[in-house]
C-alpha positions in Angstrom: 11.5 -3.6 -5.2 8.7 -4.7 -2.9 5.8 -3.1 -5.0 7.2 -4.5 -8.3 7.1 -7.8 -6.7 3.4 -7.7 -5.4 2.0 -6.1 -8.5 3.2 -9.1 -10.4 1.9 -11.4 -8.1 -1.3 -9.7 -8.1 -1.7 -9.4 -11.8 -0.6 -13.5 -11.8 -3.2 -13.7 -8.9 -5.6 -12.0 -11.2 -4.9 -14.3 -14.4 -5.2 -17.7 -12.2 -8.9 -16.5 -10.8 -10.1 -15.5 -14.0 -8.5 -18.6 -15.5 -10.6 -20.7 -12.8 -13.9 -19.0 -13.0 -13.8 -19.9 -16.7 -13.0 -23.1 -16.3 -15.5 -23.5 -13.5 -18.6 -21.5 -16.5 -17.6 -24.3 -18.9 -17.8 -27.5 -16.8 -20.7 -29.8 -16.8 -22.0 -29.3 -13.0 -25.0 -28.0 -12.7 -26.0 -24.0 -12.4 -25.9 -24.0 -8.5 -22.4 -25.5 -8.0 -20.7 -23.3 -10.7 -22.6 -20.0 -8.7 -21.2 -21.4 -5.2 -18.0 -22.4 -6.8 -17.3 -18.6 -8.6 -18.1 -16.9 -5.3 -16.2 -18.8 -3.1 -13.6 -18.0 -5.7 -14.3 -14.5 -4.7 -14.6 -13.9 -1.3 -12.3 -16.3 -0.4 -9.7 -15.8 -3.6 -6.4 -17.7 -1.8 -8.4 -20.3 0.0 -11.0 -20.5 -2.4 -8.6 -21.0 -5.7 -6.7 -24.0 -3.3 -9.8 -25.9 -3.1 -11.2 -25.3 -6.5 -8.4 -27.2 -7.6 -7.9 -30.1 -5.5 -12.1 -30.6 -4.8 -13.6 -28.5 -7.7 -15.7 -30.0 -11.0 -13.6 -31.5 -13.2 -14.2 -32.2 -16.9 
């Protein structure tokens, strides 16, 4: 049951960050803040998604 469970959340994990990053390409901010913004995203994919949402470009 556990690895059902987690694969799921992974692959919804997965859908949310690539969902963000596309946001983040097609926002107005300039070149630098979209780079910072998409790695963040990254190496920090929990944390990273968190912020992104309540501090990231909007628009």
């Amino acid at each position: 049951m556990g690895l059902e469970v987690s694969g799921l959340l992974g692959i919804i994990f997965l859908v949310i960050a690539i969902w963000a990053i596309a946001k983040i390409i097609n926002s107005g901010t300039t070149t630098g803040k979209k780079i910072l913004w998409i790695l963040f995203i990254l190496f920090l994919p929990v944390v990273g998604l968190i912020v992104w949402f309540l501090m990231g470009p909007k628009g």
